[in-house]
C-alpha positions as CSV (number, residue, x, y, z in Angstrom):
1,X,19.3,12.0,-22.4
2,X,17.1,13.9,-20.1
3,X,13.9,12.5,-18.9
4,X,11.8,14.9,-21.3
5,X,13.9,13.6,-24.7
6,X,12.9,10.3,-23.4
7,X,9.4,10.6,-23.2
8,X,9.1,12.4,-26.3
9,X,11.2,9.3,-27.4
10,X,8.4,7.0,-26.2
11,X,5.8,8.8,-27.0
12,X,6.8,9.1,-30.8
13,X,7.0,5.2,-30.3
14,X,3.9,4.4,-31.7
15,X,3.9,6.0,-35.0
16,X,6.9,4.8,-36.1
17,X,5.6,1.3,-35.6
18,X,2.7,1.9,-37.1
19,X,4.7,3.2,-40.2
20,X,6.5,0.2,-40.2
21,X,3.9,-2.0,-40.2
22,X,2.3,-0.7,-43.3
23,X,5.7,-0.7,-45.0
24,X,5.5,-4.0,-43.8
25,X,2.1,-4.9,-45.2
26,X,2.9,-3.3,-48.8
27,X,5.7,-5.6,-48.9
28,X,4.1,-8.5,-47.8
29,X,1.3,-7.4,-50.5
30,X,3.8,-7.6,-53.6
31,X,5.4,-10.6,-52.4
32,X,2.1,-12.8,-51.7
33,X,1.3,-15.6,-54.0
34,X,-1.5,-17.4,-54.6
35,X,-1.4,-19.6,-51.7
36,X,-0.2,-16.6,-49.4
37,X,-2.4,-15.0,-47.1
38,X,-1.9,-11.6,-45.2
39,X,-4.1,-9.4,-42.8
40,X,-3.7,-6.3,-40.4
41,X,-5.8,-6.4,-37.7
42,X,-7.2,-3.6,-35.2
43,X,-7.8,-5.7,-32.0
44,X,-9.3,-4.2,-28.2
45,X,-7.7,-5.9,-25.4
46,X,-8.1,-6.0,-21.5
47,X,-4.9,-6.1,-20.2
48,X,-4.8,-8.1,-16.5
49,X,-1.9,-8.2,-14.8
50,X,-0.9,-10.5,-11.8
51,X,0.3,-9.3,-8.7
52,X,3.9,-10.0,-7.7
53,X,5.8,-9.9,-4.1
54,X,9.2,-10.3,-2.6
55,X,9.1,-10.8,1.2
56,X,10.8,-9.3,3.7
57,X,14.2,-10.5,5.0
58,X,16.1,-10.0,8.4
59,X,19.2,-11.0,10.0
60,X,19.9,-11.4,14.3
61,X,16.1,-9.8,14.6
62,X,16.6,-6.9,12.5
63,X,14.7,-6.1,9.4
64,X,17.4,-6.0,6.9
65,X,14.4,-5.5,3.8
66,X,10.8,-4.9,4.3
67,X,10.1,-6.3,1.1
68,X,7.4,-5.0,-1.3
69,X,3.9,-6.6,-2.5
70,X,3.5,-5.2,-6.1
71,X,-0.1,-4.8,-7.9
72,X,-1.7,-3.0,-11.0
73,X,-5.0,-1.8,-12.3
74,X,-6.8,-4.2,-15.0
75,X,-6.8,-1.8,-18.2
76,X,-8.4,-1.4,-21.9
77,X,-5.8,-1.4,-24.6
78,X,-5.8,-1.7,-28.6
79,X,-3.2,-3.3,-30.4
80,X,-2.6,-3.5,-34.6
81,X,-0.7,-6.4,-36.1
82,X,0.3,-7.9,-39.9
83,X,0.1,-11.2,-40.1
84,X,1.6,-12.7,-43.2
85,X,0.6,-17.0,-43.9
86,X,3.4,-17.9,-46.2
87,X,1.8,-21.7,-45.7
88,X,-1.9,-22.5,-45.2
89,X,-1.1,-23.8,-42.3
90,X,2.1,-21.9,-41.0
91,X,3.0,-17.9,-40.7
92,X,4.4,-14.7,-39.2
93,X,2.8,-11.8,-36.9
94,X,4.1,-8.0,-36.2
95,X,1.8,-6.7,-33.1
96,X,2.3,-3.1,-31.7
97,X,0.0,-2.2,-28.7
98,X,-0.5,0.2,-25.7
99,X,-2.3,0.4,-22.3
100,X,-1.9,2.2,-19.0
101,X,0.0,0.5,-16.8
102,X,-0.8,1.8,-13.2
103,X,1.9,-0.1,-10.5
104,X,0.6,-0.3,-6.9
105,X,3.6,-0.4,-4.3
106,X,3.5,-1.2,-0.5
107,X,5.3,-2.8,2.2
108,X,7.2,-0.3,4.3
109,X,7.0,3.3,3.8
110,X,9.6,3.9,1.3
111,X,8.1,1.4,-0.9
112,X,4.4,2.4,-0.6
113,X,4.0,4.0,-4.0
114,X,1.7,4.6,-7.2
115,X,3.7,4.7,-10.2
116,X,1.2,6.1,-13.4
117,X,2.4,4.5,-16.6
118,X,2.0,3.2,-20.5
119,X,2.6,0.2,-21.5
120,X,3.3,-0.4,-25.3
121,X,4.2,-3.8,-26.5
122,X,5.8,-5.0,-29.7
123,X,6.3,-9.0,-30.2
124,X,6.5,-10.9,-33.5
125,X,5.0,-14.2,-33.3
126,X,5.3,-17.7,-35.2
127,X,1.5,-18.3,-35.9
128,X,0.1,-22.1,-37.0
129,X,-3.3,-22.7,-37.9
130,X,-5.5,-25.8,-38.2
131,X,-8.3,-26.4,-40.6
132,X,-11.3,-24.5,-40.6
133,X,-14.6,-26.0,-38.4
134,X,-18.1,-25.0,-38.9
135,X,-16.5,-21.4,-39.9
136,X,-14.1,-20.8,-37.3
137,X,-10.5,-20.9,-38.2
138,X,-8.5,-22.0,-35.4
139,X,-4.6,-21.1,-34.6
140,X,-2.2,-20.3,-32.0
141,X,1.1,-18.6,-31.7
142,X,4.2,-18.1,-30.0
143,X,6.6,-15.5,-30.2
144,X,8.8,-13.0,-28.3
145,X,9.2,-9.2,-28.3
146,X,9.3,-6.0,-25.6
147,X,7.0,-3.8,-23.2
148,X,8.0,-0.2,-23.3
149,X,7.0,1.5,-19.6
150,X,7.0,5.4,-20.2
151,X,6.4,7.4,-17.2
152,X,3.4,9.4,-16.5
153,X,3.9,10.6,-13.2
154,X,4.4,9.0,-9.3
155,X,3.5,9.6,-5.9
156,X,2.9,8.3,-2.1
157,X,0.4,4.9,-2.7
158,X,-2.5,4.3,0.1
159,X,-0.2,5.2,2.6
160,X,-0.3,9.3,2.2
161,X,3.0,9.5,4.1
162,X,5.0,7.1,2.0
163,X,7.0,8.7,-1.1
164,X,8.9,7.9,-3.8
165,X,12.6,9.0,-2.4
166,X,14.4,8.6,-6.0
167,X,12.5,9.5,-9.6
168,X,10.9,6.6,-11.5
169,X,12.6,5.9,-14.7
170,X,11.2,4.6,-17.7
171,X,12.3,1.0,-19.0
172,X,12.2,-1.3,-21.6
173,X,11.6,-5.3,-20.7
174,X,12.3,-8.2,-22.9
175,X,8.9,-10.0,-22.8
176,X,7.7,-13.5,-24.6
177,X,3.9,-14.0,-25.7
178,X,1.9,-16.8,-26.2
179,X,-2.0,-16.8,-27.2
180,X,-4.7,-19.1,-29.1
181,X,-8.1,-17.8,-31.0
182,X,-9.9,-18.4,-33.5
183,X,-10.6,-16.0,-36.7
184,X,-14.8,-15.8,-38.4
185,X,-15.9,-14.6,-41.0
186,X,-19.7,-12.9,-40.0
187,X,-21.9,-12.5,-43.1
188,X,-22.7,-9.2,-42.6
189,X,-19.0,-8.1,-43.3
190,X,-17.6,-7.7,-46.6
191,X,-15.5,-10.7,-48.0
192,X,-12.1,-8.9,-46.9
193,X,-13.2,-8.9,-42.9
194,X,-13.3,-11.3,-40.5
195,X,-13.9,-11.6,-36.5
196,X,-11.3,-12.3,-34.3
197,X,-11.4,-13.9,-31.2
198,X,-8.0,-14.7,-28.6
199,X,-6.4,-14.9,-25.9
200,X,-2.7,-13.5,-25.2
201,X,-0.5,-13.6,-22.8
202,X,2.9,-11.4,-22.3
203,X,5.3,-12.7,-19.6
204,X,7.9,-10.6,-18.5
205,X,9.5,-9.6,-15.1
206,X,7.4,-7.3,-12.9
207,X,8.6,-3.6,-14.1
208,X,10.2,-1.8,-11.4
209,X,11.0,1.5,-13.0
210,X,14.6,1.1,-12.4
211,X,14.3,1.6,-8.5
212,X,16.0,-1.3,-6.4
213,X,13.5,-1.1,-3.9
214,X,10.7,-1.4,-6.2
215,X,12.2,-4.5,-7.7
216,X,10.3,-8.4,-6.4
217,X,12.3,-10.0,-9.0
218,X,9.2,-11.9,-10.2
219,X,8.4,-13.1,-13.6
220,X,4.3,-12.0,-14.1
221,X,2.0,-13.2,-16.4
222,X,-0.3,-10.6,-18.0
223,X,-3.2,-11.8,-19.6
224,X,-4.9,-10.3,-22.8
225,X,-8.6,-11.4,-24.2
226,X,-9.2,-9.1,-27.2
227,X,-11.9,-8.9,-29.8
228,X,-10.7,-7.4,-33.5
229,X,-11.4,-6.9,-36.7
230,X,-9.2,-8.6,-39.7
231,X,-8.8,-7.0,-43.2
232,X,-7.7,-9.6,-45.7
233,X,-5.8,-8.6,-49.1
């Protein structure tokens, strides 16, 4: 598969979970009971990523690696998700997302890079909730997923005269996520809203676009404050 087939791949990524997902929530509709509770929710995240580093290693004097010091740009994202409570107290989340992912590269020329990037999530979570206080409806979750990282383009980083010597390659990263909020319901919404307030986090290994020299071989933690809006049936 060339690299065109698989961006059109990634970028036909989102609909498809977004078709899911409503498959998803008719289903969860018809099965429901009366104890049952189910919601999709359009959340707006800030995606912050921490920086990672491998340092530089030499043998008799000689620099056998220059290592790399790896950073990227804080950026908006949005992110849907079903989230079906088969217990009061105990249920299941689907979450689809994206944000641009831009990867800052240095340490010797050959690694001093910019790589330009999406990111798009998808993590299904165990969510448990405790009971309600003063209106806010407290809960936190757990779960595991993916971060897709399609290629937008690359290029020398601060230093003009490093490159790039081999193409970036888009990648796919096993990723867990953890997160806590709280869900309220604001008067001036109809009964079938809500507010939600949380914090995620995805872990995963710092993305190095397939590219040996890219790689620190770090597990990062990106972290996700959002603001959304539920809608209840």
């Amino acid at each position: 598969m060339n690299m065109s087939q698989k961006r059109f791949c990634m970028h036909s990524f989102l609909p498809r979970v977004c078709s899911g997902l409503f498959l998803l929530a008719l289903a969860a509709a018809l099965a429901s009971t009366a104890r049952a509770q189910t919601d999709i929710n359009v959340n707006l995240y800030e995606a912050l990523p921490m920086s990672a580093s491998k340092p530089a290693a030499s043998s008799g004097g000689v620099v056998t690696d220059p290592g790399v010091n790896q950073s990227a740009d804080p950026s908006l994202g949005f992110r849907m998700g079903l989230r079906h409570m088969y217990h009061p107290h105990f249920g299941l989340e689907i979450n689809a997302g994206y944000n641009r992912a831009t990867q800052h590269f240095s340490g010797s020329l050959q690694t001093d890079a910019t790589v330009y990037s999406h990111a798009k999530p998808f993590t299904i979570d165990y969510v448990s909730r405790i009971k309600a206080y003063k209106g806010f409806q407290f809960f936190w979750l757990a779960g595991a997923g993916f971060v897709s990282y399609d290629i937008s383009s690359y290029g020398p980083g601060g230093n003009t005269t490093g490159t790039v010597t081999e193409p970036a390659q888009s990648e796919i990263l096993p990723a867990g996520e953890y997160g806590v909020g709280a869900d309220y319901h604001l008067h001036a919404l109809p009964k079938f809203m809500g507010l939600r307030l949380q914090y995620r986090a995805i872990v995963e290994h710092a993305p190095d676009y397939r590219l040996t020299y890219l790689s620190t071989n770090n597990l990062i933690n990106i972290s996700e404050p959002s603001v959304g809006i539920t809608f209840k049936f």
